[in-house]
N, C-alpha and C positions, 0 to 999 in steps of 0.2 A: 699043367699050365704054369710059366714063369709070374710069380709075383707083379713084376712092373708091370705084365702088359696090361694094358685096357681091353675091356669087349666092346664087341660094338656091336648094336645091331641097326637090323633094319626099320624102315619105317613103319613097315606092315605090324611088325612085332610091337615100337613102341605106341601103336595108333592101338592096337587090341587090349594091351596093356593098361593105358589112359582108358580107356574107354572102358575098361573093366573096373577103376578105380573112381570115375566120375558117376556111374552106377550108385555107386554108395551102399551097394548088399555086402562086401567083404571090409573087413578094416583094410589098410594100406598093409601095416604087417603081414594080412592074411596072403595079400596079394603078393607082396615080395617074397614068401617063402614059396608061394605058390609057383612062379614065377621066376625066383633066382634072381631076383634086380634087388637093388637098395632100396627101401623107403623114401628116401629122398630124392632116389633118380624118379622113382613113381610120382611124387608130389609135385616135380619139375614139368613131365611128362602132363600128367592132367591138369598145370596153369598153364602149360601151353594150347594143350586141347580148346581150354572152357576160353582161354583170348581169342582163338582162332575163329571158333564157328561162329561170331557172328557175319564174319568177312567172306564164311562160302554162303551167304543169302544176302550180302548186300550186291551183288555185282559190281566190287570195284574191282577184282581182280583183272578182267581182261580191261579193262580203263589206265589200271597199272603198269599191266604190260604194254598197251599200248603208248604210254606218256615214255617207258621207257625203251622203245621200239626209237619213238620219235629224236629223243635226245642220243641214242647211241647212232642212227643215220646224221645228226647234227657233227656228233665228235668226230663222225667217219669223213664227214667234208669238211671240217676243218683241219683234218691230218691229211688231207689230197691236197688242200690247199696250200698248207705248211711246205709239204715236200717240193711245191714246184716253185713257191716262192725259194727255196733253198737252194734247189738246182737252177735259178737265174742269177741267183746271189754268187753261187761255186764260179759258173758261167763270166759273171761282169769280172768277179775278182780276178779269172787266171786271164782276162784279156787285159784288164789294167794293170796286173805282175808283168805281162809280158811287155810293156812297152817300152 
């Protein structure tokens, strides 16, 4: 494997990962050699974990999605909006070049 590149994985991996690290039966060390990840990428991984799960038992997530359901139908009629005012605009301008 080339030096530069990065790995990357998946969610599933870094969710079993964290989730092995939030445990608190292995040290982090244990787990990154365990594992093949950084220390650090582990430590990253389970602050994300332990901020997350409060927000899969509060139900805001579909509240979120819906708030931004709402505001992205909002932008989508102000860009239909936009365009037709523009194409009235193209419209007056080539009738008033032309006269």
């Amino acid at each position: 494997m080339l030096s530069g590149m990065r790995k990357t994985y998946d969610a599933a991996f870094k969710a079993k990962v964290a989730f092995e690290a939030a445990k608190g039966e292995k040290t982090i060390t244990q787990i990154a050699s365990e594992f093949s990840v950084h220390p650090n990428q582990i430590r990253l991984w389970r602050k994300h974990l332990i901020e997350q799960l409060p927000d899969l038992f509060s139900g805001r997530r579909p509240q979120q999605e819906k708030a931004r359901e709402e505001i992205e139908a909002e932008l989508y009629q102000q860009i239909g909006q936009l365009k037709m005012e523009l194409e009235w605009l193209k419209k007056k301008s080539r009738t008033l070049l032309s006269r």
